[in-house]
C-alpha positions as CSV (number, residue, x, y, z in Angstrom):
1,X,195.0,154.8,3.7
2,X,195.3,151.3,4.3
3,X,194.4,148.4,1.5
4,X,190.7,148.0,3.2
5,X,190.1,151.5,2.6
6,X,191.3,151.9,-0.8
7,X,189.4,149.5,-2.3
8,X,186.3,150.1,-0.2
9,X,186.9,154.0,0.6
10,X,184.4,155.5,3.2
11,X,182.5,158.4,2.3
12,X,181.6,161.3,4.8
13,X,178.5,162.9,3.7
14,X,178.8,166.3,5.5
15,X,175.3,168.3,5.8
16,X,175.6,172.0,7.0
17,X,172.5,173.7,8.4
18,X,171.1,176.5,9.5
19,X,167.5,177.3,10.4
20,X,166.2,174.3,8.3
21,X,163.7,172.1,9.5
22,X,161.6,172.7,6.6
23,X,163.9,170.6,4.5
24,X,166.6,168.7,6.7
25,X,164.8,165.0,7.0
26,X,164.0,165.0,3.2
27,X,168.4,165.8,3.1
28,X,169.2,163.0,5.5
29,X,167.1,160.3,4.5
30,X,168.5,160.5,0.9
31,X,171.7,160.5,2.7
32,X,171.1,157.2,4.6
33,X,169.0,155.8,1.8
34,X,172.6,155.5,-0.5
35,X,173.2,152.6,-2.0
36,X,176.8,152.7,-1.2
37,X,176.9,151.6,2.3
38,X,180.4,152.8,3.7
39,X,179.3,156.2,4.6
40,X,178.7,158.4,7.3
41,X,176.1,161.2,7.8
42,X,177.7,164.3,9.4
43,X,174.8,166.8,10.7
44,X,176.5,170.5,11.7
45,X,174.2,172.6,13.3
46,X,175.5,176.0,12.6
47,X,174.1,177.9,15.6
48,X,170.1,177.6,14.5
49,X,168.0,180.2,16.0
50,X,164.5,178.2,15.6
51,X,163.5,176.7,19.0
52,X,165.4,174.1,18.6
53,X,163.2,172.2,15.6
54,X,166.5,171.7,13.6
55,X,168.3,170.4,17.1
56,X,164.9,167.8,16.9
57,X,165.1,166.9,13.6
58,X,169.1,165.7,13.9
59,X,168.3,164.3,17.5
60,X,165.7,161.6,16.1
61,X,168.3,160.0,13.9
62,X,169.9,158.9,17.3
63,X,173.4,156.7,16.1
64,X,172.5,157.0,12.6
65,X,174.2,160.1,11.9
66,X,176.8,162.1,13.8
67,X,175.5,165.2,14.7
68,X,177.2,168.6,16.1
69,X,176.1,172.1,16.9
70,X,178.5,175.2,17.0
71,X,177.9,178.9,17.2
72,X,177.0,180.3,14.3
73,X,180.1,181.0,12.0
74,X,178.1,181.0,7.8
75,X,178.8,177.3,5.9
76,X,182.4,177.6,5.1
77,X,183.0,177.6,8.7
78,X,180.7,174.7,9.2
79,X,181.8,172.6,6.4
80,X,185.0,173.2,7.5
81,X,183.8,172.1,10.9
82,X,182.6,168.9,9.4
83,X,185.9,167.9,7.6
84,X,188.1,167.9,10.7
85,X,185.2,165.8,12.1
86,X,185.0,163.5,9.0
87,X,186.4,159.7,9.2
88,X,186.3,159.1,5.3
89,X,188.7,159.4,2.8
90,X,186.5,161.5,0.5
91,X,184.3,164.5,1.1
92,X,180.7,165.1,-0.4
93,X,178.9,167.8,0.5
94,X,175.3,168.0,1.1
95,X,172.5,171.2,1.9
96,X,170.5,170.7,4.0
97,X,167.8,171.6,1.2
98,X,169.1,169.4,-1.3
99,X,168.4,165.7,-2.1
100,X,170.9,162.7,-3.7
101,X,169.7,160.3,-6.1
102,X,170.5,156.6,-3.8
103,X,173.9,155.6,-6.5
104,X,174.9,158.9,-6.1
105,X,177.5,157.8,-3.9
106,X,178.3,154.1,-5.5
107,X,178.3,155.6,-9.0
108,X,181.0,158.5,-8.3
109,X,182.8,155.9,-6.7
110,X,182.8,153.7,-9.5
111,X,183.6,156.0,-11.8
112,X,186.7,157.8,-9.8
113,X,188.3,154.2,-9.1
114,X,188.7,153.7,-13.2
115,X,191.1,156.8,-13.1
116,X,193.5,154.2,-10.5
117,X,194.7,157.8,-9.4
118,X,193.6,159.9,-6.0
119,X,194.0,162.5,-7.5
120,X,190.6,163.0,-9.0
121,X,187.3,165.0,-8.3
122,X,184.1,163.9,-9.9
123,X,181.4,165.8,-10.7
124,X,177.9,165.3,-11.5
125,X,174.7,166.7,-13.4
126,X,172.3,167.6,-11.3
127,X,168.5,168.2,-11.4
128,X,166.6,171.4,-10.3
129,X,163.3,171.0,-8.3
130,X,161.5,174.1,-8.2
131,X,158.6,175.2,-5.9
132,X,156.1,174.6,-7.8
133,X,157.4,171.0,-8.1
134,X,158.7,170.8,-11.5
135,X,162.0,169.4,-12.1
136,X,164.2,170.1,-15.2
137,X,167.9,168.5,-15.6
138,X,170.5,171.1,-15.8
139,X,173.3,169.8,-18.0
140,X,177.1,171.0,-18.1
141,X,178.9,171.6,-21.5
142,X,181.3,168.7,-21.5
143,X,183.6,170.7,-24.3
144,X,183.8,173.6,-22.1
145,X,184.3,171.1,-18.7
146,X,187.6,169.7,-20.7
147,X,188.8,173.6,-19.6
148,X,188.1,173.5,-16.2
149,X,189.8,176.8,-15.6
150,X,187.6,178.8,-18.6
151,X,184.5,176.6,-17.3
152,X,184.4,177.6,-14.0
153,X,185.6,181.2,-15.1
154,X,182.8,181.9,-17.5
155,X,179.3,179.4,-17.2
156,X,177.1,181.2,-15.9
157,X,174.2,179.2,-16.6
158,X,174.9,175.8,-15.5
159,X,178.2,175.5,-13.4
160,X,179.7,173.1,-10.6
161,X,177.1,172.9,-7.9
162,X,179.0,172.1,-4.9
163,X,177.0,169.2,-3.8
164,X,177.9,167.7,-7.1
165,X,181.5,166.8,-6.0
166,X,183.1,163.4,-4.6
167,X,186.5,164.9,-3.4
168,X,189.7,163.2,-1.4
169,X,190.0,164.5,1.6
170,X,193.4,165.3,1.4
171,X,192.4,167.9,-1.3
172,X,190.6,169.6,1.2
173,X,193.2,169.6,4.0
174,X,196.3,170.6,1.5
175,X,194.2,173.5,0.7
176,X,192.7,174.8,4.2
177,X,189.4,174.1,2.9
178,X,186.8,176.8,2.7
179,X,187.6,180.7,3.1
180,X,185.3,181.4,5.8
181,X,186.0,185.1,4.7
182,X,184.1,184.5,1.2
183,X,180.3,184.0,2.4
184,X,178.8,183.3,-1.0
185,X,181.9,182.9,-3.1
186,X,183.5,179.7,-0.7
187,X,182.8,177.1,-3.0
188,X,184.1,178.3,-6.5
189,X,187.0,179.9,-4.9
190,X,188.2,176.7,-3.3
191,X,187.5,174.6,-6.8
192,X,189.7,177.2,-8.1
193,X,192.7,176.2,-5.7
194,X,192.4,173.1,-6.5
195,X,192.4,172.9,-10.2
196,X,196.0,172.9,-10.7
197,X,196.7,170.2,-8.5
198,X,193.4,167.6,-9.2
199,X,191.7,166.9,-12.3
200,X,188.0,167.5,-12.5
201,X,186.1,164.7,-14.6
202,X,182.5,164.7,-15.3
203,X,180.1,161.8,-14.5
204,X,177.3,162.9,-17.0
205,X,174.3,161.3,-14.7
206,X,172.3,164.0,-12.9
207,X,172.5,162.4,-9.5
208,X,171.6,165.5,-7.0
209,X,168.4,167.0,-7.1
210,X,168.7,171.0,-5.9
211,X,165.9,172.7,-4.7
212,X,165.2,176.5,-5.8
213,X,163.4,178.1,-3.2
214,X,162.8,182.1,-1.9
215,X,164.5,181.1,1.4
216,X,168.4,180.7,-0.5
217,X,171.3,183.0,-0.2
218,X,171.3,183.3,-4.0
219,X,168.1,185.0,-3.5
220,X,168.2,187.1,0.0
221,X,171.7,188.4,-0.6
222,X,171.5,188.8,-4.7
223,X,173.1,191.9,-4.4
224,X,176.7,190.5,-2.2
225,X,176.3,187.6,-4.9
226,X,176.5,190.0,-7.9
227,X,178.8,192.0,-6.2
228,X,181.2,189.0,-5.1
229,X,180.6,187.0,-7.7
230,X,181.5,189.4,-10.0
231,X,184.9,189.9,-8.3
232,X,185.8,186.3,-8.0
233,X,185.2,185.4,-11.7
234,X,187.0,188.3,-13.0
235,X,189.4,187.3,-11.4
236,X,190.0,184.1,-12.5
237,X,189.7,185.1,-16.1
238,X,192.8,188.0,-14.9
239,X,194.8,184.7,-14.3
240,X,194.1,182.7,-17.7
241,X,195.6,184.1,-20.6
242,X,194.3,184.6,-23.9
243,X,196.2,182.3,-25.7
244,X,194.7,179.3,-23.3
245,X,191.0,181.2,-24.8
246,X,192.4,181.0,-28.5
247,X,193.4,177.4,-28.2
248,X,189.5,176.6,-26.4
249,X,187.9,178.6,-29.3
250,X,189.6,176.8,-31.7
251,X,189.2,173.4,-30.4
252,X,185.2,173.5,-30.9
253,X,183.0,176.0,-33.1
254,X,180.5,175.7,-30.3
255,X,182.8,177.0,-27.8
256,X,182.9,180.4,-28.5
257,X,179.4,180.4,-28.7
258,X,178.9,178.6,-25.1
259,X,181.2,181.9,-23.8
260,X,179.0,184.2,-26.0
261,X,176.1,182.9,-24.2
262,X,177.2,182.9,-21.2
263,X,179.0,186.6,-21.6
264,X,175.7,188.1,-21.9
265,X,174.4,186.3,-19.0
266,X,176.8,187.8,-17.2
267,X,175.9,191.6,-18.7
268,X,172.6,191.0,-18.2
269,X,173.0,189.7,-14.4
270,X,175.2,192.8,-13.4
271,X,178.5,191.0,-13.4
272,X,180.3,193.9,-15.6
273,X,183.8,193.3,-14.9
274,X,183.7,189.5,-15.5
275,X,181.5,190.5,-19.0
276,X,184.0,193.1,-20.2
277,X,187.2,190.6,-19.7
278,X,185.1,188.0,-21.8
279,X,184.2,190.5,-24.2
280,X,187.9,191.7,-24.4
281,X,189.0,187.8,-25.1
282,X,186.0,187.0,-27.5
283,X,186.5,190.4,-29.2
284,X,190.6,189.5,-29.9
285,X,189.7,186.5,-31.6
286,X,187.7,187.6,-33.8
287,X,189.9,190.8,-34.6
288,X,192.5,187.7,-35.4
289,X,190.2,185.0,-37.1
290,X,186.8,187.3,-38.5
291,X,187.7,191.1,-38.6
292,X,184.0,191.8,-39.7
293,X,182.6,190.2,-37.5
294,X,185.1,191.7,-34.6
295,X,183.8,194.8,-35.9
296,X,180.1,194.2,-35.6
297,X,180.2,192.9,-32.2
298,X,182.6,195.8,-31.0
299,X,179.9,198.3,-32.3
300,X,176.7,196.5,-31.1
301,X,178.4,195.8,-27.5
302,X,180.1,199.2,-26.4
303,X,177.1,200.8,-25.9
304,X,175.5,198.5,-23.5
305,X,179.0,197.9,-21.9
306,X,178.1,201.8,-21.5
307,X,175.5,201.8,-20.1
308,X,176.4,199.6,-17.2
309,X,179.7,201.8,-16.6
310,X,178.4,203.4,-13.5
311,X,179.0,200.0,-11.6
312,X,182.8,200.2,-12.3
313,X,185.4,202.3,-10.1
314,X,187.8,204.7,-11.9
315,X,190.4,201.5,-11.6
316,X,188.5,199.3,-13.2
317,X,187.8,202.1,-15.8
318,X,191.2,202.7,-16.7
319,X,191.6,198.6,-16.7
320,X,189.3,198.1,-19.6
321,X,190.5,201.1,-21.3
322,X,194.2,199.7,-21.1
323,X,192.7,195.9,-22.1
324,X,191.0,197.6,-25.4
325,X,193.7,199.9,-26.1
326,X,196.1,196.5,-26.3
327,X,193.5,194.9,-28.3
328,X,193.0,196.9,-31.3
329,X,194.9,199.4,-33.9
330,X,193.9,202.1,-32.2
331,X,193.9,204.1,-35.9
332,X,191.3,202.0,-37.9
333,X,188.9,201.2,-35.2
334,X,186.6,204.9,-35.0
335,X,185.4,204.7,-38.6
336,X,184.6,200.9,-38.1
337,X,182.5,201.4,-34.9
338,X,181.0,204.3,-36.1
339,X,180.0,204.2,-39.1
340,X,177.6,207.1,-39.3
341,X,179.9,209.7,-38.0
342,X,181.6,209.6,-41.5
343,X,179.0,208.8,-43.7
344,X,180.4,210.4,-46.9
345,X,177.1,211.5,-48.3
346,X,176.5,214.1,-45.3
347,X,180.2,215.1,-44.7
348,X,182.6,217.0,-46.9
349,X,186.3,215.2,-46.7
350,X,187.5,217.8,-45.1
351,X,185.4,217.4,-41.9
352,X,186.2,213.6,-42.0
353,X,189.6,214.6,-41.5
354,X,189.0,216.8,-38.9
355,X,186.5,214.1,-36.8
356,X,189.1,211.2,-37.5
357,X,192.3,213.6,-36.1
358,X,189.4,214.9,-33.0
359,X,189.0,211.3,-32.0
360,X,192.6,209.3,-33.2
361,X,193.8,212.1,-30.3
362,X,190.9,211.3,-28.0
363,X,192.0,207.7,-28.2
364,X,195.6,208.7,-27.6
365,X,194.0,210.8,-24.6
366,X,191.3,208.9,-23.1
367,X,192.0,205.2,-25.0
368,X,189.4,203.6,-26.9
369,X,186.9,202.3,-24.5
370,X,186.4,205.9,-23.1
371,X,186.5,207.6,-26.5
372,X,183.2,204.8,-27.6
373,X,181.6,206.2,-24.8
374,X,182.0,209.9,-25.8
375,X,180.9,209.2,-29.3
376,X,177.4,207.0,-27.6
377,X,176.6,209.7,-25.3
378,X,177.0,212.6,-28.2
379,X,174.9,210.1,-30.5
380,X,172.4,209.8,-27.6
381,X,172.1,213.8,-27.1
382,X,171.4,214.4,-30.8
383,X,168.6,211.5,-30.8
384,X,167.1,212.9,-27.5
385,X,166.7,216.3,-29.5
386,X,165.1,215.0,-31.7
């Protein structure tokens, strides 16, 4: 990078597309219409099976943008296509069905040239546009951003929408860009891989406007999305440790709240491996900071964590089972969760000891996850009697 372009960088604004001539022009003109004039518009055509109106739409922009068409491959493999092709020394991604606010460009800029360092990726707030043409700003937590490893881990309500990012190029090329091999999960997993080695800051302006619309993937392939998604984040929170969680819960009250929120998002959306590991961390720190209210949450959450069980595999069974069993003195934790079962008033002593040696061996047996689950499903039985 010579002086010229270090002081004056060029941006390559890189639009993947596929089938979208409903939205395209609206994407490019925002593109063009950037107050930050050292850019360039990059159109990939990503094999579009509609007559050619997408083809149209690109073609009428003659020199204005650069425009290619390849067989179609999903957009890792087009983006991808698009930063071999770029000229610019940083990267921003655009969809086709997306819009930028005209500074988007010259305020990222801005703000990544006070950090003196190319080693930074900035990141932006962005605004939703539905249908019906309401717009609401979506706002990251800018205590849990500080973590970027827990934030992009566990927010589940508002996280990093790709087209958000302003990213050096070199990132992208010292990382092989996007795994074409991960067709909803491309864009978290490659933030991921580049955590260690660039430092995400957040530009608090919502500068990108993204559309919500029946036509997106996170709407025609929900199920791959849970199903993916849920693999990807549990496995970045399988590679940050607990005491990186205890040191985040501590720094803010309102952290461990943001991850309580965003845990039962999680449950609620099907992502059951991802919710259990948060669980398993929230859970910990309580046991370690508020036993009573470690125990409340233990015995409100098993049973939905329950319920949800027949979406794991026999591994990831005997995962949580091990993560639990780790967790907790395996001896005091039956009474405490289950507090009926030894309600004093019904039970002579005698059958307390007998229930509390039946399940202290259960637990040695099955571990304490699995013995919960015996002790909700007996509980269930005797209601369904009823």
């Amino acid at each position: 990078m010579n002086h010229s372009e270090k002081s004056v960088p060029k941006v390559s604004i890189i639009i993947p597309v596929y089938n979208g001539s409903n939205y395209l022009k609206e994407a490019v003109d925002s593109a063009l219409a950037q107050t930050y004039r050292h850019i360039e518009v990059i159109v990939i055509n990503d094999g579009s099976q509609d007559e050619g109106a997408t083809e149209r739409i690109a073609l009428s922009y003659g020199d204005k943008i650069r425009y290619f068409r390849k067989e179609n491959d999903g957009v890792a493999s087009a983006l991808n296509f698009g930063i071999k092709k770029m000229e610019g020394s940083y990267f921003s991604w655009l969809s086709h069905d997306d819009l930028y606010e005209k500074t988007k460009i010259e305020d990222q800029i801005n703000f990544i040239s006070s950090f003196k360092t190319d080693d930074t990726i900035v990141a932006c707030n962005v605004c939703v546009l539905f249908s019906s043409g309401i717009k609401k700003k979506e706002y990251i937590d800018k205590k849990t951003f500080e973590y970027f490893d827990i934030f992009l881990a566990t927010s589940a309500s508002v996280g990093v929408n790709g087209c958000s990012l302003l990213i050096p190029k070199k990132a992208l090329i010292e990382n092989s860009g996007f795994n074409p091999n991960l067709p909803v999960t491309q864009d978290y997993d490659l933030w991921f891989r580049l955590k260690d080695r660039y430092k995400f800051v957040l530009l608090e302006k919502p500068l990108v406007i993204s559309r919500r619309h029946e036509m997106q993937d996170s709407v025609l392939k929900r199920e791959l999305m849970v199903e993916a998604g849920d693999i990807l984040h549990s496995g970045f929170l399988n590679n940050i440790s607990y005491e990186r969680f205890e040191k985040y819960f501590s720094d803010n009250k309102a952290n461990i709240k943001h991850t309580w929120n965003n845990y039962c998002l999680y449950k609620t959306r099907g992502y059951i491996k991802t919710a259990s590991i948060i669980l398993k961390n929230i859970l910990r720190y309580y046991y370690e900071n508020d036993v009573e209210r470690f125990y409340k949450v233990f015995r409100s959450e098993v049973c939905s964590i329950v319920e949800s069980n027949n979406k794991l595999s026999n591994l990831d069974r005997r995962r949580i089972v091990q993560e639990y069993d780790k967790l907790i003195d395996n001896k005091k934790i039956i009474p405490m969760i289950i507090p009926q079962v030894f309600n004093k008033s019904s039970l002579s002593e005698t059958r307390i000891r007998k229930i509390t040696r039946r399940y202290i061996q259960s637990i040695k047996q099955d571990g304490v996850y699995l013995t919960g689950e015996k002790v909700v499903r007996k509980v269930l039985r005797k209601i369904r009697r009823k």
